[in-house]
N, C-alpha and C positions, 0 to 999 in steps of 0.2 A: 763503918757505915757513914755517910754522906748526911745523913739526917738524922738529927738527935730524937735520941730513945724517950718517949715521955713514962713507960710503965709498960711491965711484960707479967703477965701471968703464961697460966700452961699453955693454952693456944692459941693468945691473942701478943701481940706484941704492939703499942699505939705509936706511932711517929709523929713528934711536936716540931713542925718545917712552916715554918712564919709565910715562909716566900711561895710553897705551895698554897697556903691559903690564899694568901694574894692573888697568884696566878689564877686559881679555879673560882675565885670570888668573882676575879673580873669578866670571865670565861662566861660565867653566869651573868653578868648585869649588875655587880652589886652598885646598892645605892649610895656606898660613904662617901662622905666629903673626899673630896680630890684623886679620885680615880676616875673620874668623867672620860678623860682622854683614852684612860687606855680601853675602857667600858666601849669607845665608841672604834676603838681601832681590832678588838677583838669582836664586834659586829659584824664585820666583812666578812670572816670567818665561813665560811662552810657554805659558801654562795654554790660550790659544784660537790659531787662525791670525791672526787679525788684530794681536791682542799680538806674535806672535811675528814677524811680519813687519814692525812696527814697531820693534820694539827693533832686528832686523838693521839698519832704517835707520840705528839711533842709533849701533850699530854703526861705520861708514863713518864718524860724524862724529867719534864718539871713536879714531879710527887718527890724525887731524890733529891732535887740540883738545893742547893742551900740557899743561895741567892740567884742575883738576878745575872751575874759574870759568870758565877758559875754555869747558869743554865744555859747562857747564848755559846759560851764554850763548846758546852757537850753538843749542843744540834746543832753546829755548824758541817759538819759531817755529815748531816742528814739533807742536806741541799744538796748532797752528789746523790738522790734516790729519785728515780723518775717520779713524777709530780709534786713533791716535797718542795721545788724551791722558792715558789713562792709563800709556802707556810712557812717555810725557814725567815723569810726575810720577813713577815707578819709576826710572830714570834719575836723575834730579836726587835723591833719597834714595843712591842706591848711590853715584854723585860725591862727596855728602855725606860718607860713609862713609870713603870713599876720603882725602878732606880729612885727617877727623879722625887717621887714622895718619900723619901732617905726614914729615918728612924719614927719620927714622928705619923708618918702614913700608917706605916705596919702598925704601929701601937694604937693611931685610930679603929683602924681594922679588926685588931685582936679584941681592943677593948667591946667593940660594937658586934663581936659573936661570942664571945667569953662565955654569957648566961647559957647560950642553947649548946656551945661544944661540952663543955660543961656537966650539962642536964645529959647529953648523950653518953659520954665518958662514963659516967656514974650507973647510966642505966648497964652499959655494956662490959664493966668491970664488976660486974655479978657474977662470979666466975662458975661458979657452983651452977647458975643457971646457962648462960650462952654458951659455955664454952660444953655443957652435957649434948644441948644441943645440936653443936659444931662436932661432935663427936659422933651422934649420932647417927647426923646426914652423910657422914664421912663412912661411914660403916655402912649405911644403908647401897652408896655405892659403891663400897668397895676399895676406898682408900686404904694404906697402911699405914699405921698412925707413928712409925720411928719419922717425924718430923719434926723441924724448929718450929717457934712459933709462925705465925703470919701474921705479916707488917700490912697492918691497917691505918689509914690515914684520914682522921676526920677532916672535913673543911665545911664552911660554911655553907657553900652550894656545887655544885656539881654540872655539867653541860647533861642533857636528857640522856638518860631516864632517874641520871641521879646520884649514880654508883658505878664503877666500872673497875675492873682488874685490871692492871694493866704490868707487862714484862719489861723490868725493870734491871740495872746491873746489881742493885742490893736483892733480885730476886721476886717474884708475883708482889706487887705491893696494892692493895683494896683502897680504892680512894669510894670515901660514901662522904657525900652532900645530904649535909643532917637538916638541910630545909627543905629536899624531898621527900622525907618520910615525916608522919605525925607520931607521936606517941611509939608504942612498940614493935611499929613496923621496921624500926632501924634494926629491928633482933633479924627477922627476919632477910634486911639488905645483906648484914656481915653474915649470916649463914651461908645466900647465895652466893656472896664474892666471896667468903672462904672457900667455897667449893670448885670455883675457877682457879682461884689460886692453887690448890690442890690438885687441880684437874691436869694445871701446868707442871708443877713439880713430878707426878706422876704418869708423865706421858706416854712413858713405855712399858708400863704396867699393864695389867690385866683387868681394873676396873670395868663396872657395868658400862662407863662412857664411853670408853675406847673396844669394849665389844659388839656396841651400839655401833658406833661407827664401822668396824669392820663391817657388820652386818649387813650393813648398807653399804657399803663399798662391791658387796659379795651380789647386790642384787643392783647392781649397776650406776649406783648413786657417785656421781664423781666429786672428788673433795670440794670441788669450787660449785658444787650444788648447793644455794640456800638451806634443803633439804639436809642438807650433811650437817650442816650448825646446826639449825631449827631443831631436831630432834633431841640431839644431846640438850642441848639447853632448855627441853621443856624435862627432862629427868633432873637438870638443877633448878629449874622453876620450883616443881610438886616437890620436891625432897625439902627443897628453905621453908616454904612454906605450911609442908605438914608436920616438922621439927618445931619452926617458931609455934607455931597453933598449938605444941603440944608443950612448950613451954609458958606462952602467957598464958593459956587458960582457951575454950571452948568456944569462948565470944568474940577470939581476934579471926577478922575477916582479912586474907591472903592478902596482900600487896598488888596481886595482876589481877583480882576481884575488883577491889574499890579503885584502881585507878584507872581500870579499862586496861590493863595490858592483855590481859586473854582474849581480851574482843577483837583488838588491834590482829592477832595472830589468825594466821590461818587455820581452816578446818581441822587441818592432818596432825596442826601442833598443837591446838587443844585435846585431839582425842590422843595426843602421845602423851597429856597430861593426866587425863583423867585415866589410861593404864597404866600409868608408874605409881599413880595412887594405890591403885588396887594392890598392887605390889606391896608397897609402905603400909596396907591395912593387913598385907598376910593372906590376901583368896588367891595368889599368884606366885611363882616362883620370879625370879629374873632372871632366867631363860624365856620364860615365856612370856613375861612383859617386855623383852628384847625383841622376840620373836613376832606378836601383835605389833608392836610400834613399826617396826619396821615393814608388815605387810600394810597396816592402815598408810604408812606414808609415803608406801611405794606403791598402793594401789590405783590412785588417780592417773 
């Protein structure tokens, strides 16, 4: 593996990658000393959708790449993909950057999120608690559990919404930015993302997601339909978030509650929320919370 191993229990494995932080620090805006430049050349970033959807690629490679040669290495290969090559050439300037702050940047860096990676590490290596969790949600849809762990990668910050899965050659690697979540809301990010990453590992399975989607494949929904994500992704919303609820305690309010992400969503993928629920509370099969989501969000 590319990236050194910081600590593995049964379902989480953490990945300690200096140069990922860096990268997804600057990616964010961080404020330390002498990252200015690349802070301002990773700005330009995501001016159209296709920029911005290639950098997420570059993304994904910079969670593995060890350093900064390492990283311009790998995506150079990625500038032969239609709209990638001016992310490629943005990319390899910010690694650039990154370079130039040699040993003493990173140790700036590390030093000045040390307390909060830290604070999240600790909370998330409860294993008895996140990982019952992570178990849980995996079961509720359907996963089978003969898997390695999943390679989670803390960083400082994260580009929105904060957390993202991303396919990796070390395999699904969860990068969560521990300055978008307060308190125990990070329980609930690495539920989510472990469920993407599971979702990936098991793609040719029979899980609830993937009969989700057929489902709507069956009722005319085409893969490049918003419609086609949007729903699977609201059965990994309600699954993190009624797992975490049922892990902190009664009084933790959802992730898409307090920060406006339910609001943000449309009509069809709140109410695919609020039937997967019902599901997760036991008044519903998952057939038949397959079978409502898909008439509610094929009804319009």
């Amino acid at each position: 593996m590319t990236a050194l191993l910081l600590l593995a229990t049964a379902k989480l494995t953490f990945l300690d990658n200096h140069f990922a932080q860096q990268w997804f620090a600057v990616r964010s805006g961080t404020t330390v000393e002498g990252y200015g430049p690349a802070v301002e050349l990773a700005r330009t970033a995501g001016k159209d959708r296709s920029q911005m959807l290639a950098m997420g690629a570059l993304d994904g490679i910079a969670s593995v790449s060890p350093g900064p040669s390492e990283f311009r290495a790998a995506i150079k290969g990625s500038a032969q993909r239609p709209g990638f090559e001016d992310a490629v050439a943005l990319a390899t300037k910010i690694a650039d950057e990154i370079e130039k702050l040699g040993r003493k940047g990173r140790e700036r860096l590390v030093a000045a999120e040390k307390p909060a990676l830290d604070r999240t590490k600790a909370r998330l290596n409860d294993s008895a608690s996140v990982e019952g969790a992570i178990d849980l949600a995996a079961k509720d849809i359907g996963f089978s559990q003969q898997d390695p762990p999943i390679l989670v990668l803390l960083v400082p910050d994260a580009p929105a919404p904060g957390a993202a899965t991303y396919r990796t050659i070390e395999g699904p690697v969860c990068v969560i930015g521990v300055a978008s979540f307060k308190g125990d809301e990070v329980v609930e990010a690495v539920v989510h993302e472990a469920m993407h990453a599971l979702d990936e590992r098991h793609k040719d399975e029979d899980s609830a997601l993937n009969r989700l989607r057929k489902a709507l494949t069956s009722k005319g929904v085409a893969t490049t339909d918003p419609r086609y994500r949007e729903a699977p992704h609201a059965v990994i919303f309600a699954t993190a978030a009624y797992r975490a609820k049922q892990d902190i305690g009664k009084g933790y309010v959802p992730f898409g509650v307090s920060h406006g992400a339910y609001e943000r969503m449309g009509e069809a993928t709140r109410a695919a929320i609020e039937i997967w629920e019902r599901r997760l509370g036991g008044t519903q099969t998952t057939d038949q919370a397959i079978e409502r989501i898909v008439e509610r969000v094929t009804s319009g």
